[in-house]
N, C-alpha and C positions, 0 to 999 in steps of 0.2 A: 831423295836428294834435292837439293836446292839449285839453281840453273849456277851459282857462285861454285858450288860443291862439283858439278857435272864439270865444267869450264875449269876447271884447277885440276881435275882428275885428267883430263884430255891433254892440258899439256905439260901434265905430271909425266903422262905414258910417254905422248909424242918424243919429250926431251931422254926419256930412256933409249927408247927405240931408232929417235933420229937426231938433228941436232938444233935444242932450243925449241924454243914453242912454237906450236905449228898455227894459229887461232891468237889473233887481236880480238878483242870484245864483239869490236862491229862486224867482224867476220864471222863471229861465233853467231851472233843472234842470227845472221842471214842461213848461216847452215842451220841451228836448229829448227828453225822455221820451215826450210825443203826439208828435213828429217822427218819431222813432223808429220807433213802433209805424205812421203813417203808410204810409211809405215801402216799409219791409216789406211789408205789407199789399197795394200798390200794384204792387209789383214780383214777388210772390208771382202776386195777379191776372192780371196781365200775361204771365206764363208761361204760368200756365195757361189762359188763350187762345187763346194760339199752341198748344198742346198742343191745343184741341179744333179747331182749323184745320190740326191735323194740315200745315201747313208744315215740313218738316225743315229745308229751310233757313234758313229766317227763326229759325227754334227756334236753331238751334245758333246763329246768329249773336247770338243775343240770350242765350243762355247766356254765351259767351264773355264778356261785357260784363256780366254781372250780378253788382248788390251784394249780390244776398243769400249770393254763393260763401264766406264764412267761417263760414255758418250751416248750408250743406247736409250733412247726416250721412247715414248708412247702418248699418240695424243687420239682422242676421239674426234672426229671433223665432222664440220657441219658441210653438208651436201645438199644444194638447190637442188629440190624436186623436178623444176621444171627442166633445167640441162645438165642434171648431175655433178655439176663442176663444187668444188671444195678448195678454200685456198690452205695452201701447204704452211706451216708454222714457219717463221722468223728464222728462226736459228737452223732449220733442214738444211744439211748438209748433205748427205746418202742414202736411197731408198736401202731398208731392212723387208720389208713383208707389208702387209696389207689384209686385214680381214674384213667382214658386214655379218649381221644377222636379218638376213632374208628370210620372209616368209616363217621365221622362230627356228629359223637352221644357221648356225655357224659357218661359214664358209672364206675361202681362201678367196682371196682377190689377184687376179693373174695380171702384173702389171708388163705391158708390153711397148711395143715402139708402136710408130705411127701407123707405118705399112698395115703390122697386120691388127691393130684396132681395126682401121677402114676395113679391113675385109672382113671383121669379124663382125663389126657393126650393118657394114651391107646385108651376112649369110642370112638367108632364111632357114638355115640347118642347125647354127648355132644357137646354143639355151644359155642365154645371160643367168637367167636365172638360176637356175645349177650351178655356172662357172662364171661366177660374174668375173668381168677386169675393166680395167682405166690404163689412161694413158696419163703420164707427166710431163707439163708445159709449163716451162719457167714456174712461176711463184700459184699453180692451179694442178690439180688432180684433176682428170675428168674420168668417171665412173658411168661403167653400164654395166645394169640397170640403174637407171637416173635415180632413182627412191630409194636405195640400201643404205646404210651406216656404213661408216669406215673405221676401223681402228688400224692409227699409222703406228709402225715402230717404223724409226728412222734414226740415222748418226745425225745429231748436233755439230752444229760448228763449235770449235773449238778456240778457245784465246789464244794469240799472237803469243809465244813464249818470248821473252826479250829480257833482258838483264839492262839494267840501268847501270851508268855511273859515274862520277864524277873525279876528279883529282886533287891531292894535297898541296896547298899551297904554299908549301914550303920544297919540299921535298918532288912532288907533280906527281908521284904515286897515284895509280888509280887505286881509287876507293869505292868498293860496290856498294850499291843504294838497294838494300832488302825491298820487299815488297812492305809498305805501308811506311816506312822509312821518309823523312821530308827536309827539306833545306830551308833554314831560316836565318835572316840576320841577328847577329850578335845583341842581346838588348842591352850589352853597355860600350857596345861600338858598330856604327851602321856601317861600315866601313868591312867588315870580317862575315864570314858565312860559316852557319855550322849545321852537319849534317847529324839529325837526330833520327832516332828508330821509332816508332811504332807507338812505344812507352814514353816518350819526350826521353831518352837517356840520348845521351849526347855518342855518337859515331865517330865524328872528327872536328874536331873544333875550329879549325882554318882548311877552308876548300875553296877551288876557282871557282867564280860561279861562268863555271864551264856552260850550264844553260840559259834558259830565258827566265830570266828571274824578276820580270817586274811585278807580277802576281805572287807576292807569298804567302802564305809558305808554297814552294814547289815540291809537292807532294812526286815521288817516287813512277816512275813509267814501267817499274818490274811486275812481270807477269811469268810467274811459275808453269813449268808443264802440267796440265792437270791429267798426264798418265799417274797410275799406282808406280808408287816408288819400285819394287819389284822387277819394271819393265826400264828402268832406267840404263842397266847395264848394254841393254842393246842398243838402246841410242847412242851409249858411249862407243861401242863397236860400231857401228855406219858409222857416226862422224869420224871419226879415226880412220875408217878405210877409205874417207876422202882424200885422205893426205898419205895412202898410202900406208899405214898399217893396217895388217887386217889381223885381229884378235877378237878371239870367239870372246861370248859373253861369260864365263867361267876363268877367261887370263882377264880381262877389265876388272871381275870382282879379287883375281889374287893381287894385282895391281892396287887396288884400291886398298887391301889388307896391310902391303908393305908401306903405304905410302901414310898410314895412319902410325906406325909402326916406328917408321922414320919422324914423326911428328913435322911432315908438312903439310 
């Protein structure tokens, strides 16, 4: 679903459930945004739970089914020999795992807090080399043994979801501005503003120029969820239960059935 489609569904429900729409635009993007970062977070957690319950199969079963899979990356880092430090990628958002090939052995990399690095770096009992691990500082990995490989998986950051949009100038109707969507002036009146899609097809042919339009064309601020559609009905459920409805993700999708139904 499209952030236009999510936002019409929500106070499709709201106005069942309670009275009138619950969610202005601008109130919408700021919740899907904490949604967002929620859920993640959540689901992030959650693995790594099962990862220190060491369950393989509950793990993989719970892989299989996870939202965060369009987020999961894998990078190979380069690591100074001399103090084992590696800078961490751009977009790292949330440690996943950590591996090296040491000595032509695969081995897991035990990523820890600071405490027990230093003491594990002090021990003269500890074998790096068998169990190698690193600590993470800001925008750097440090790794002992200094000399191993890393292969990071880690969560990416994810885009800002935000819905753009503008209104009729006639009427002051908002008008949503698709991703890729732009606003340009009239070429047979400088005076009128018309908002086109993606394809130059025209959207509305008189709108405010509600933004900063000395640069045009003003190309579109919309920015999609890049979860799988699939995972959408639960975001419509949390936002919802902001305001006070709580409906599992199986009444969101009967909701959305009648509401196609009813042709709004």
């Amino acid at each position: 679903m499209t952030l236009e489609t999510i936002y019409n569904l929500c106070n499709y429900i709201s106005g069942k459930e309670l009275t009138g729409n619950a969610f202005t635009l601008d109130q919408f993007n700021l919740i899907i945004n904490s949604t967002q970062a929620e859920i993640k977070a959540e689901e992030l957690d959650a693995l790594l739970a099962l990862k220190i319950k060491a369950d393989q199969h509950a793990l993989s079963e719970y892989i299989n089914s996870w939202m965060l899979k369009p987020f999961v990356k894998q990078k190979s880092l380069i690591v100074t020999p001399v103090d084992g430090y590696a800078v961490i990628p751009d977009d790292y958002e949330r440690y996943v795992s950590a591996f090296s090939m040491y000595n032509d052995v695969f081995r897991p990399i035990d990523i820890v807090d600071t405490e027990t690095f230093n003491i594990r770096r002090a021990s003269v009992n500890y074998q790096p080399e068998v169990h190698p691990f690193g600590e993470i500082i800001d925008t750097k990995i440090n790794l002992i043994p200094y000399d191993i490989g890393c292969q990071l998986t880690y969560i990416r950051k994810s885009a800002i979801p935000f819905q753009d949009y503008c209104q009729d100038a006639i009427t002051l109707e908002v008008i949503f501005m698709p991703a890729g969507s732009y606003i340009d002036k009239d070429p047979n009146d400088s005076s009128v503003y018309i908002l086109y899609d993606y394809l130059n097809n025209i959207i509305n042919n008189s709108i405010l120029s509600s933004h900063d339009l000395h640069l045009l064309p003003f190309n579109s601020l919309t920015k999609e969820l890049e979860f799988e559609d699939w995972t959408h009905f639960k975001f419509i459920s949390r936002i919802l239960s902001k305001v006070g409805v709580n409906l599992s993700e199986q009444g969101v999708s009967q909701y959305a059935e009648t509401k196609i139904k009813e042709g709004k």
